[in-house]
N, C-alpha and C positions, 0 to 999 in steps of 0.2 A: 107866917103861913108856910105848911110845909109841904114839898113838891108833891107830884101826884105818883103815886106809889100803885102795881100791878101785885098780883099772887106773885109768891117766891118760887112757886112749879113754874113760871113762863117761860125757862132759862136762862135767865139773868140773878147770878147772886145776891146783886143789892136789891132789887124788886124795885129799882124807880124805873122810870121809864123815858125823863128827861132828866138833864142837869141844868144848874144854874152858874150864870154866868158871874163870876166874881169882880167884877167892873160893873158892867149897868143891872145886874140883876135879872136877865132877859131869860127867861127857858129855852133849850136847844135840846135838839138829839141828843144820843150818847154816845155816836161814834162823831160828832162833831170834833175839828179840830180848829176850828177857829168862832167865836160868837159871830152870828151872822147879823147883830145889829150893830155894836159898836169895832168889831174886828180885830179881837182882844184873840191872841192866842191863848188855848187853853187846852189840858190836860185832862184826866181820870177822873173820874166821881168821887169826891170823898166820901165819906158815912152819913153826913146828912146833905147829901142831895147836891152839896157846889160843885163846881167843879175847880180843878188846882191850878192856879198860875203856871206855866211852862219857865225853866229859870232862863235869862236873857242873859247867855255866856257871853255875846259882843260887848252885853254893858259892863260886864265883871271883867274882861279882857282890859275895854280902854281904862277902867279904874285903876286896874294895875300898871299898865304903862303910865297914865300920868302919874303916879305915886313915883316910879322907877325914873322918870326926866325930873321930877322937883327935887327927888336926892340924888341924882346926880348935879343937877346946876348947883344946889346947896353945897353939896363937896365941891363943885368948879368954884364958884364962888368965893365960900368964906374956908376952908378946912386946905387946901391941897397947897405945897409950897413953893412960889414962885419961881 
């Protein structure tokens, strides 16, 4: 099913008039910044109608610290010399 779509004269270039939510699939505004049923941060409209995951730097942050503490213990461990 695809969202519900206004004239291209209304002033909005994409001519939708909601987005969808890319978690529960819910319709929201378009200046929404969060889905207001499951509370899914979310982003810009893409070209058909969804709207874009926001990227979650906190979780790419701690990925990288634990990457950085398991090669470090790895070199404390087995590599460095007594």
């Amino acid at each position: 099913m695809k969202p519900p779509r206004t004239s291209i004269d209304s002033g909005n270039p994409t001519g939708y008039i909601s987005k969808k939510c890319p978690e529960c699939m819910e319709y929201m505004s378009l200046n929404a910044g969060v889905c207001p049923s499951c509370k899914t941060p979310v982003g810009k409209i893409n070209k058909n109608g969804m709207a874009s995951r926001k990227t979650d730097w906190k979780a790419y942050a701690t990925a990288i610290a634990a990457w950085i503490v398991f090669i470090v213990y790895i070199w404390w461990a087995f590599i460095r010399e007594p």
